[in-house]
C-alpha positions as CSV (number, residue, x, y, z in Angstrom):
1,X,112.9,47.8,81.5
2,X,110.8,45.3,83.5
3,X,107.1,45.3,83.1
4,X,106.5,46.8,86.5
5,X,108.9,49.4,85.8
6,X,107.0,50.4,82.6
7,X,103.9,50.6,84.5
8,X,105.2,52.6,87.7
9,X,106.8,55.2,85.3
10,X,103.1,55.0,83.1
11,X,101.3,56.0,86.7
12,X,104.1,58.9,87.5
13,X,103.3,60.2,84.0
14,X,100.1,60.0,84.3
15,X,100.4,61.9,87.6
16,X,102.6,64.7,86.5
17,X,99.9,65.4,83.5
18,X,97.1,65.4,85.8
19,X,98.8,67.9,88.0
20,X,99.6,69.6,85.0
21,X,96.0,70.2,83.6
22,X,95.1,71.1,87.3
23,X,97.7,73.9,87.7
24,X,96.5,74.9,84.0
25,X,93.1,75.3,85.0
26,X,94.2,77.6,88.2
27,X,96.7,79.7,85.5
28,X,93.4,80.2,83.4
29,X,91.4,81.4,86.3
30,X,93.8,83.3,87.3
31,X,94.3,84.9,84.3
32,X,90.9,85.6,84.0
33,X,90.0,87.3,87.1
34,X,93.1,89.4,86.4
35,X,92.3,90.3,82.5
36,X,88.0,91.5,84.8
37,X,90.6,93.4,87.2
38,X,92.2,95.5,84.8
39,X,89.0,95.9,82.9
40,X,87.4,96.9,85.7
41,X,90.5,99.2,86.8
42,X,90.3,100.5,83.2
43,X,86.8,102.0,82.9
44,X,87.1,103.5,86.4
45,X,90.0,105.4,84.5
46,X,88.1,106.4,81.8
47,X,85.3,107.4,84.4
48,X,87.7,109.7,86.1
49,X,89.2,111.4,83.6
50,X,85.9,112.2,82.2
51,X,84.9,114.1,85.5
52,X,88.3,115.5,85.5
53,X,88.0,117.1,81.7
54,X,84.3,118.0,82.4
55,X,85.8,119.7,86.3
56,X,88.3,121.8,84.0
57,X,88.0,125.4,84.8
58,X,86.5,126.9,81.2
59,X,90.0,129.1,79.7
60,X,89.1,132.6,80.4
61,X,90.4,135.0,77.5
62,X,93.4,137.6,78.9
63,X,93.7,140.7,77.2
64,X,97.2,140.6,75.5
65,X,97.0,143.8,74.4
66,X,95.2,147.2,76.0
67,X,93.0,149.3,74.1
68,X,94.1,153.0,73.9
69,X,91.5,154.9,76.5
């Protein structure tokens, strides 16, 4: 390989890494505002099945058997 060669192919690798750590840094975001969305997503959750449980008619007893009159 010619000197120039070496030194084009040095730039184009130096190119590709740069756009590497770039698209790394918009998958970590990404990821981020994800992981807040599904914590977020996960405590409304919670929230609602909390009112539901509390909402929850109280079990009235049914008399299985009759009493003789």
């Amino acid at each position: 390989m010619q000197h120039e060669q070496v030194l084009n192919r040095l730039a184009s690798l130096k190119k590709e890494l740069e756009a590497g750590q770039g698209r790394l840094r918009e998958l970590e975001a990404e990821h981020a505002y994800v992981r807040e969305t599904m914590l977020r997503i996960s405590g409304a959750i919670q929230v609602l099945e909390e009112f539901v449980d509390k909402c929850k008619p109280e079990a009235v007893p049914t008399e299985t058997t009759k009493s003789p009159p």
